[in-house]
C-alpha positions as semicolon CSV with decimal commas, in nm:
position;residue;x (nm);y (nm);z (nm)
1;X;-0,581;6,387;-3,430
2;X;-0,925;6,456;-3,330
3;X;-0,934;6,724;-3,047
4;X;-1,093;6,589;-2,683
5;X;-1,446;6,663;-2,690
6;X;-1,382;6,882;-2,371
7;X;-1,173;7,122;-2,581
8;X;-1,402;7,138;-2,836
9;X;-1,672;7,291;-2,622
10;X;-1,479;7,563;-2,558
11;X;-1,520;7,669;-2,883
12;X;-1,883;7,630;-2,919
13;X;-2,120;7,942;-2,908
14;X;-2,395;7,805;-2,654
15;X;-2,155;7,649;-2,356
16;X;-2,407;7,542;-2,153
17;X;-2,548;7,285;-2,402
18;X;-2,180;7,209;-2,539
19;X;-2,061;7,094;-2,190
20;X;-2,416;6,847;-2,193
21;X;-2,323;6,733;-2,546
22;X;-1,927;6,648;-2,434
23;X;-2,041;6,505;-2,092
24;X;-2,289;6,241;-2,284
25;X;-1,973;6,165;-2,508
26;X;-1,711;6,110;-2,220
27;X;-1,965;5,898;-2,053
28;X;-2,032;5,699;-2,342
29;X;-1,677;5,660;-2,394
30;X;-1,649;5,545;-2,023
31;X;-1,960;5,269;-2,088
32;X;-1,797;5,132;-2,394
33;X;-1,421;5,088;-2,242
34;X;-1,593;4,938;-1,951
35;X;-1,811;4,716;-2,146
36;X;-1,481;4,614;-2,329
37;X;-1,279;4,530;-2,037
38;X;-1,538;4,341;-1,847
39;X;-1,547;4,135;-2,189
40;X;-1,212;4,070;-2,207
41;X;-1,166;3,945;-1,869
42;X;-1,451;3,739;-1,842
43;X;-1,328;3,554;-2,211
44;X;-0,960;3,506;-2,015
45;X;-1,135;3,404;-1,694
46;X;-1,308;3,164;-1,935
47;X;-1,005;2,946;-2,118
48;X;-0,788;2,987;-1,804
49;X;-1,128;2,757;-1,623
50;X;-1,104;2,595;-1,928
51;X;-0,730;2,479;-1,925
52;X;-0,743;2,373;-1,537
53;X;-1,038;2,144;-1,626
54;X;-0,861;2,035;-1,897
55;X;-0,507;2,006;-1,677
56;X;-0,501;1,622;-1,528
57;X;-0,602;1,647;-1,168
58;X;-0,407;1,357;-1,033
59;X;-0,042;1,299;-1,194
60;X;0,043;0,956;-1,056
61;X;0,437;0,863;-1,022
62;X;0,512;0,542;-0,906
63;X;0,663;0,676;-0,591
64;X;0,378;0,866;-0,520
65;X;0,115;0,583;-0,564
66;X;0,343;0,351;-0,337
67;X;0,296;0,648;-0,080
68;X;-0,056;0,633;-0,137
69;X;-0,103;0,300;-0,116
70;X;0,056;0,206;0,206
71;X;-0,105;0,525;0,333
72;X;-0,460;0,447;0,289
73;X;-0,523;0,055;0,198
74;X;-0,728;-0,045;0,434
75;X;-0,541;-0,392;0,504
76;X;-0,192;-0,167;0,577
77;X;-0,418;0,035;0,797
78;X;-0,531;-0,243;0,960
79;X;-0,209;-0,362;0,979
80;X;-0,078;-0,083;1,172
81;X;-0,333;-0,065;1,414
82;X;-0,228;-0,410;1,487
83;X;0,134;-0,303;1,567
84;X;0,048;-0,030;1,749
85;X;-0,191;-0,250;1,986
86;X;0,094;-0,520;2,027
87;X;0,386;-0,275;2,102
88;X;0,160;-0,110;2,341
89;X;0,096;-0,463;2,555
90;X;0,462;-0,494;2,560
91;X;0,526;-0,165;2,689
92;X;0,260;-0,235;2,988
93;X;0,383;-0,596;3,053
94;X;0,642;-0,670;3,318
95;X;0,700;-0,584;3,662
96;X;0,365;-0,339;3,631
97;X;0,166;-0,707;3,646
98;X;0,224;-0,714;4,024
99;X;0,150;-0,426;4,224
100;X;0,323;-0,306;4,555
101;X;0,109;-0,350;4,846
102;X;0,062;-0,065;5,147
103;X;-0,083;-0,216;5,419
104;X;-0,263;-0,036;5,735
105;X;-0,400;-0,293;6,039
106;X;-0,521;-0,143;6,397
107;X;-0,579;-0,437;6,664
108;X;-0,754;-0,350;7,055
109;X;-0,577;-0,583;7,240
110;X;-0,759;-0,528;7,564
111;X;-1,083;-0,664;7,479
112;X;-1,292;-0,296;7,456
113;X;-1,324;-0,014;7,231
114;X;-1,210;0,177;7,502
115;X;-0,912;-0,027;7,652
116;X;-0,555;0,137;7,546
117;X;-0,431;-0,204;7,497
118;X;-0,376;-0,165;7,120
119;X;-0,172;-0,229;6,810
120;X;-0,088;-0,020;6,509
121;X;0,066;-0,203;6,202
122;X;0,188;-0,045;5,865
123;X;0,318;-0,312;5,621
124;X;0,443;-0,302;5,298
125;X;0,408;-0,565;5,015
126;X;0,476;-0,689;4,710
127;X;0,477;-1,053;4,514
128;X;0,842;-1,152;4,404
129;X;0,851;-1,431;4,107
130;X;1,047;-1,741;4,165
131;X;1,143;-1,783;3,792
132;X;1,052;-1,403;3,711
133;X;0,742;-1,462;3,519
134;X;0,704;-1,097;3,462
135;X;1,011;-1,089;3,208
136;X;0,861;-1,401;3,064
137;X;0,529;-1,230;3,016
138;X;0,739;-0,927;2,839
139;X;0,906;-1,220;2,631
140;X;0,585;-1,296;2,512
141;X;0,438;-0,966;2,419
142;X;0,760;-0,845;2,227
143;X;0,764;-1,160;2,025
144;X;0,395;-1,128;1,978
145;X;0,494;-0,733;1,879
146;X;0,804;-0,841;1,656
147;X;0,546;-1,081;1,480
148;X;0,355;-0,789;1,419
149;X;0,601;-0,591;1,257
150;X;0,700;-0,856;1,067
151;X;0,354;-0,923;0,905
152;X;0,333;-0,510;0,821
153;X;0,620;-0,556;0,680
154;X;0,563;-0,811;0,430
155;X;0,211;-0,647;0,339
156;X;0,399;-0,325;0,298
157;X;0,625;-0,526;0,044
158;X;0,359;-0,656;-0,086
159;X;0,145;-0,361;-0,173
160;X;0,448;-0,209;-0,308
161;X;0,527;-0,512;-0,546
162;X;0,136;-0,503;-0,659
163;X;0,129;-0,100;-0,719
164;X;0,446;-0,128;-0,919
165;X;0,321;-0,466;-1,156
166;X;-0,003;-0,245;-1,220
167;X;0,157;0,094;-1,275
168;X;0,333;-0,117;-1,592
169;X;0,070;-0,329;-1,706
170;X;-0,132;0,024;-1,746
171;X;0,147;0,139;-1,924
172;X;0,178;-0,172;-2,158
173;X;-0,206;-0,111;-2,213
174;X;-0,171;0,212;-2,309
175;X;0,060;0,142;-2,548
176;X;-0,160;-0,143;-2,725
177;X;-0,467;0,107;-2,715
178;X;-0,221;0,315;-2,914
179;X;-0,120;0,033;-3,130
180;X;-0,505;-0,015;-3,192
181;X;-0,607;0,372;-3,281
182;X;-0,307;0,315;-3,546
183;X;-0,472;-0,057;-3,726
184;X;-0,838;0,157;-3,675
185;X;-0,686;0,393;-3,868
186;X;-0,558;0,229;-4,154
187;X;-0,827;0,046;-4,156
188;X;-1,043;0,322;-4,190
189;X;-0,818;0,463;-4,508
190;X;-0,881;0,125;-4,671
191;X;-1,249;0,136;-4,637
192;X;-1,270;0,485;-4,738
193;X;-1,069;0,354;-5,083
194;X;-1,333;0,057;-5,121
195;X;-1,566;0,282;-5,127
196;X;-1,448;0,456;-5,432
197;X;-1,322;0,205;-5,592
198;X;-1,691;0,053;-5,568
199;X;-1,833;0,419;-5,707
200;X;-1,596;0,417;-5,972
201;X;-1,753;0,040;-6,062
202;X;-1,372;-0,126;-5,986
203;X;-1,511;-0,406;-5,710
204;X;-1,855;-0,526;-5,633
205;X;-2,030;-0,383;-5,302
206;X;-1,967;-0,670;-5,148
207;X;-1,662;-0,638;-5,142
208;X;-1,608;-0,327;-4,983
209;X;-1,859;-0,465;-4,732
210;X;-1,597;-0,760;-4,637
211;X;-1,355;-0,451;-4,614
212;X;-1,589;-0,232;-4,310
213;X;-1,643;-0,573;-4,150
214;X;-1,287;-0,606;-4,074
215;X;-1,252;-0,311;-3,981
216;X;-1,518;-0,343;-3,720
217;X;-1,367;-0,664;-3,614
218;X;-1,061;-0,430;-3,511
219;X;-1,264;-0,187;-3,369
220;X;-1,407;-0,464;-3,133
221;X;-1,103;-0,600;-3,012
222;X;-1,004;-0,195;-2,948
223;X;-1,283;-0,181;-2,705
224;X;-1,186;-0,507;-2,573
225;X;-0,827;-0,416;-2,494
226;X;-1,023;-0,043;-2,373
227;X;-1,210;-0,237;-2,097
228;X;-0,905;-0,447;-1,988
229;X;-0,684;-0,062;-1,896
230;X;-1,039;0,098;-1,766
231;X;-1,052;-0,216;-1,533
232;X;-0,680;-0,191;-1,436
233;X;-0,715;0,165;-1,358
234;X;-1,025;0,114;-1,161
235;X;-0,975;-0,193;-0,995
236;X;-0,607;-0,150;-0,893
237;X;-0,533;0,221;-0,858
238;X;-0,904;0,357;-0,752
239;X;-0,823;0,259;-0,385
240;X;-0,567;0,457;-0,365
241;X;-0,830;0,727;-0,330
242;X;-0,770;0,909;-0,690
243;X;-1,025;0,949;-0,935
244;X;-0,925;0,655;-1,208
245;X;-1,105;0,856;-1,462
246;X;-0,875;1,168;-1,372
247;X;-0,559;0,942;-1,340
248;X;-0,233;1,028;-1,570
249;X;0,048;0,852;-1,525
250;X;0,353;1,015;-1,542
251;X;0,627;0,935;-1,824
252;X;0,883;0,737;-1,579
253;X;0,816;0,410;-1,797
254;X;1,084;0,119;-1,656
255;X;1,294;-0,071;-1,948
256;X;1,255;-0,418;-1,944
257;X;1,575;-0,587;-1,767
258;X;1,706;-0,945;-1,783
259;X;1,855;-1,168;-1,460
260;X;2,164;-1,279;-1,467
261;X;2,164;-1,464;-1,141
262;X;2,171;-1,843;-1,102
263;X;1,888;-2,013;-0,999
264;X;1,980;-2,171;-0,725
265;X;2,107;-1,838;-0,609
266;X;1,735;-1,712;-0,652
267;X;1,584;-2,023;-0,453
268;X;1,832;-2,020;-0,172
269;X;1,756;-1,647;-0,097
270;X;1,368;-1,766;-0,121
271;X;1,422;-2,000;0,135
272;X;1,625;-1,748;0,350
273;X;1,432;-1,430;0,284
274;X;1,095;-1,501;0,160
275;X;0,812;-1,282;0,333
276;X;0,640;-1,644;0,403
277;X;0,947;-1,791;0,599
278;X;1,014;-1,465;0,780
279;X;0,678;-1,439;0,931
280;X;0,717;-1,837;1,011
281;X;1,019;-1,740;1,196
282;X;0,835;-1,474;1,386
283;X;0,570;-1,738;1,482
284;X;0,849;-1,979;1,635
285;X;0,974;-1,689;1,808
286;X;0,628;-1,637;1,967
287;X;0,531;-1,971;2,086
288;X;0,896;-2,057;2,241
289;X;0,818;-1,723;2,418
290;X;0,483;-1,843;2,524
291;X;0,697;-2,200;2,607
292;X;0,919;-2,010;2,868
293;X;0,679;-1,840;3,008
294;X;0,447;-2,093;3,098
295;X;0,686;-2,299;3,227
296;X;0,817;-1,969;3,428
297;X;0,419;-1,963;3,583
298;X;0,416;-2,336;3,719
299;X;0,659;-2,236;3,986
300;X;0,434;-1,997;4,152
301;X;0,588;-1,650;4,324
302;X;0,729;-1,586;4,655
303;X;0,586;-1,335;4,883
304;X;0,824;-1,114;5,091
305;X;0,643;-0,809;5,338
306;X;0,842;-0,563;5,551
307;X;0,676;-0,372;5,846
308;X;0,655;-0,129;6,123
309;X;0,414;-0,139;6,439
310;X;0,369;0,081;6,764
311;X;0,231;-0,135;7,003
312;X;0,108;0,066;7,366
313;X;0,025;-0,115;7,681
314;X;-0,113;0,050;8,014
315;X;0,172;-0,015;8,319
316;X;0,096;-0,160;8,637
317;X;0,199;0,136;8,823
318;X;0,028;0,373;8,601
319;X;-0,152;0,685;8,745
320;X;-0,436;0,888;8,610
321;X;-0,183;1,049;8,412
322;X;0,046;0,835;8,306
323;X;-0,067;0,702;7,974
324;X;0,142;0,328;7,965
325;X;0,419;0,232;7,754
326;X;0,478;0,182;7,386
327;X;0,674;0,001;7,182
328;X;0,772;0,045;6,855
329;X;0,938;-0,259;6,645
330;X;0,966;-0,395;6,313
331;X;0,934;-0,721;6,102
332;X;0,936;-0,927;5,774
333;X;0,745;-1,163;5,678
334;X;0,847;-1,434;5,378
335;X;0,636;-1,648;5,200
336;X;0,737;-1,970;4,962
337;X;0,507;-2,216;4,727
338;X;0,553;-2,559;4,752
339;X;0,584;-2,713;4,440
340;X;0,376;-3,032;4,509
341;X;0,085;-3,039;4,220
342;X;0,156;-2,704;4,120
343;X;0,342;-2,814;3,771
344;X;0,085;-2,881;3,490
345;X;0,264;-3,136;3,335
346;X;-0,032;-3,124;3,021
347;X;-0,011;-2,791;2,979
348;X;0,404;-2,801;2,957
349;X;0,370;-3,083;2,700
350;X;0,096;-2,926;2,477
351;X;0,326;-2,582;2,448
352;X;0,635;-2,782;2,346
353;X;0,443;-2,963;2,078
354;X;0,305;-2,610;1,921
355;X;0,646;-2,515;1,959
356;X;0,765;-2,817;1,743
357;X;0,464;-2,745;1,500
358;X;0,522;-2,396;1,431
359;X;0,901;-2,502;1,312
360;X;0,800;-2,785;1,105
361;X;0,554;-2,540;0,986
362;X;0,846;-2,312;0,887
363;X;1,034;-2,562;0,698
364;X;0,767;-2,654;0,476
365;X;0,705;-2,286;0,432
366;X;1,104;-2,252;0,328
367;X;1,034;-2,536;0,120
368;X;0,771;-2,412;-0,073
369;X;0,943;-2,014;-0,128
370;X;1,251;-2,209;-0,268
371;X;1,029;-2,352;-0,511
372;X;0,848;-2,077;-0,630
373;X;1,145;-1,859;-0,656
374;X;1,245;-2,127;-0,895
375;X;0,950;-2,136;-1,088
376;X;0,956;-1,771;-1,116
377;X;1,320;-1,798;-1,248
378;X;1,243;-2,003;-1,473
379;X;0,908;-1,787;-1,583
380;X;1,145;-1,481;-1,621
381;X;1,376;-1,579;-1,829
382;X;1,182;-1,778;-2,061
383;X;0,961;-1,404;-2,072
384;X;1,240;-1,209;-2,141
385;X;1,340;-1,419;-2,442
386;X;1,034;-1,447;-2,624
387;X;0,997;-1,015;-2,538
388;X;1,319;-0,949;-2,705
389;X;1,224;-1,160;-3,010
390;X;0,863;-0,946;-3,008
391;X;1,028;-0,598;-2,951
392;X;1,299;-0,649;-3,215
393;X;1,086;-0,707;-3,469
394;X;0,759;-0,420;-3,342
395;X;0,862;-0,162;-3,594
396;X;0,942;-0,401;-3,898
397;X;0,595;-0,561;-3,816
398;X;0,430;-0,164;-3,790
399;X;0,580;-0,052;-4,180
400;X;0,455;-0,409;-4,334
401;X;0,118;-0,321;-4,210
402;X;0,113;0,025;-4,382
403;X;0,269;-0,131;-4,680
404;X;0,010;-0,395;-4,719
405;X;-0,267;-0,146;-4,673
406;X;-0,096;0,082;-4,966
407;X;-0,075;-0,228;-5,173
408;X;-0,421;-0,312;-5,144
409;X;-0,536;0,041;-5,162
410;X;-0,371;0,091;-5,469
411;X;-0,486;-0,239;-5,670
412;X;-0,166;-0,395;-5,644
413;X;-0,349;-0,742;-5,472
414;X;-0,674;-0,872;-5,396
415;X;-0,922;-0,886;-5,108
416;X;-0,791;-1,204;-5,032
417;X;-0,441;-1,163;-5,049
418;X;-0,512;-0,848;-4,868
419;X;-0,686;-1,006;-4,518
420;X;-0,466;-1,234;-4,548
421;X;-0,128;-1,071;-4,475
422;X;-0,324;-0,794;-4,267
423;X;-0,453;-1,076;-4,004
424;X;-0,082;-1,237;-3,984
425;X;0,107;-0,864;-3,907
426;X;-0,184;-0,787;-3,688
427;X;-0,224;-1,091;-3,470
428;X;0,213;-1,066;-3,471
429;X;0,215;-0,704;-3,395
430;X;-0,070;-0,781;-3,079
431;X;0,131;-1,107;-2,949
432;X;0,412;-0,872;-2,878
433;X;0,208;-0,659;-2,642
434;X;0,102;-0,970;-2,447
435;X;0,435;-1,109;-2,457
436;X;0,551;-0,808;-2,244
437;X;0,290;-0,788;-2,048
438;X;0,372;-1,168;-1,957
439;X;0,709;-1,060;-1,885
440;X;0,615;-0,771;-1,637
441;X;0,358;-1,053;-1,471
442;X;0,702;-1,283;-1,433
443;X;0,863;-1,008;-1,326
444;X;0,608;-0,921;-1,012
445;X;0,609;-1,286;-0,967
446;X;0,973;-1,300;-0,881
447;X;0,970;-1,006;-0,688
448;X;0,628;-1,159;-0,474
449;X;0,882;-1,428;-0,438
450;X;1,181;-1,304;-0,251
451;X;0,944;-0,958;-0,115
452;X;1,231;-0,777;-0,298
453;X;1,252;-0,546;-0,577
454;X;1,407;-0,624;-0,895
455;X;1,640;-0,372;-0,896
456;X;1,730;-0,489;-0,531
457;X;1,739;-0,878;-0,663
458;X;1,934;-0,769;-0,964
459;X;2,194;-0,594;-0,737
460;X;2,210;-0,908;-0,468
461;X;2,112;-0,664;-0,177
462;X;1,933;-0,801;0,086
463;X;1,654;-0,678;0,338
């Protein structure tokens, strides 16, 4: 081992210029481990900025975009402002509508400012409601406030269906963009093939010119199905207030499920439980409140007033001194409204026919769910069939493909034979992604219908 410069100029003859000489060294030893470190950790501060921009910034679960979405879409914010203004005018309305009265009258009896002859009354007040319009008035607002709640709740259910049919459909797309990188692919190895084969003088250059322009015809429908996911990602997630571009969706893919339950099962809960019919229900509940109430208001309100007075007169025999007598008493006062052209007979009428309205309303409403849970009964089952036929036969469909490509790359058929069977496996191989994507469509539909989830329909639970 080399000795430490500092030892070594011990040994030296002249130690004044040995210490210089092994003080340069030790500080040029210093600069270079320096310049070393500061290297090293500026080329690991480097890839570890490197790996978090290349870490996905926004990992979207499906629970988490649900959050998200009834978080910050503006029609569920909206929606909650709503309920907060309507349980707030029920809290207020009721006996807080009529205010007690306080009272303070002073009467001179006698004629002068100055005369002692006076009167001193304190009365206290208040309006009392024949047929309590204040409850009726509370009726109101809580059925107005229920109403409320009932519309946030079927937009909540509604966002929540809608985030969950696009969370799949991006999957399904991302599985057909994969699907398409695999054709471009093989593709590609075929031209590449045609191209030799056209070197080595094997086919004409035309014909390895039909070859690229299929292949480009592939490439075109890639970009195609590229736009459709950029457009679900943008146009369905990006309000959710996440970058679409930085979007990753986490592996929590759903297996496709069939319904076993009748269909008249599925339209009799539409007609019972439909988001549609519930907030019809609400509405009846709101105008027979609003019924009540205004016939509560044609009776008018009675009037009822306790009070105390000290009343002081001056006495006949009264002196310089004396100063007269009082009296202090009480009394009540009660006031009642006749009822003669008070009732609004128009007004009554009109209320009971809205009333009538709003529940013929609901029926056709319960008509119309029943029928569209049908429909979409009828649209999920006939998608889950034609799925299972696609799915079962994906990966058969995915080895012909490479097999044909082989065969043609090999010289084993033609051109023709070639395009041929290639456009048949391919168009087969892409109606199976749009035959699942119809079935998670059907699926959203029947869960739009009943404002359930499928797992929930599945299970028969109910809201």
């Amino acid at each position: 081992m080399a000795p430490w410069p500092i030892a070594s100029s011990v040994r030296t003859n002249d130690g004044s210029a040995a210490r210089l000489a092994t003080l340069k060294a030790a500080i040029a030893a210093c600069a270079r481990v320096m310049l070393v470190s500061a290297v090293t950790t500026c080329v690991f501060a480097a890839l570890a900025c490197r790996a978090r921009a290349a870490t996905p910034t926004d990992t979207l679960t499906r629970d988490r975009a649900i959050a998200l979405a009834l978080e910050r879409h503006p029609a569920m914010v909206r929606a909650r402002a709503a309920v907060a203004g309507a349980r707030a005018a029920w809290i207020v309305s009721g006996p807080g509508a009529r205010p007690t009265m306080l009272e303070l009258e002073h009467e001179q009896l006698g004629g002068s400012a100055r005369s002692d002859d006076a009167r001193s009354t304190l009365e206290l007040s208040r309006g009392i409601p024949l047929a309590n319009v204040a409850d009726g008035r509370r009726g109101v607002a809580l059925a107005r406030y229920e109403s409320a709640r009932a519309e946030s709740a079927s937009l909540a259910r509604a966002l929540t269906i809608e985030v969950r049919a696009t969370l799949e459909r991006v999957r399904v797309l991302e599985r057909g963009r994969q699907v398409f990188d695999r054709l471009v692919a093989l593709d590609a190895e075929v031209t590449a093939a045609a191209r030799a084969r056209v070197r080595d003088e094997l086919i004409t250059p035309l014909t390895a010119r039909l070859v690229e322009l299929d292949q480009l015809r592939v490439e075109r429908r890639r970009a195609t199905h590229a736009i459709a996911l950029e457009e679900a990602l943008v146009e369905r997630i990006g309000w959710l207030g996440a970058d679409a571009g930085a979007i990753v969706l986490a592996s929590e893919a759903v297996e496709p499920e069939s319904l076993t339950i009748a269909e008249d099962t599925i339209a009799a809960r539409g007609r019972e439980d439909a988001p549609a019919v519930l907030q019809a229900r609400a509405r009846i509940r709101e105008r027979e409140a609003a019924e009540r109430l205004l016939a509560r208001e044609q009776h008018g309100d009675a009037h009822v007033a306790i009070g105390a007075f000290l009343e002081r007169r001056p006495s006949e025999t009264a002196t310089a001194d004396d100063g007269g007598t009082r009296e202090l008493g009480f009394r009540a006062r009660v006031g009642v409204p006749l009822p003669w052209g008070t009732i609004d007979r128009m007004a009554v009428e009109q209320a009971r026919s809205e009333t009538g309205l709003a529940v013929q309303d609901e029926r056709v409403v319960a008509l119309a769910a029943a029928t569209e849970a049908r429909r979409a009964h009828r649209r999920l089952r006939l998608a889950w069939s034609q799925h299972t036929r696609d799915a079962s036969r994906a990966s058969q469909i995915d080895a012909d493909l490479v097999r044909v490509r082989e065969a043609y790359r090999d010289g084993r058929i033609g051109l023709d034979a070639y395009l041929a069977e290639k456009d048949r496996l391919t168009e087969s191989r892409l109606e199976g992604l749009e035959s699942e994507l119809t079935y998670w469509e059907a699926r959203a539909a029947l869960e739009r219908a009943l404002g359930l989830s499928f797992e929930a329909i599945a299970s028969g639970a109910t809201r």
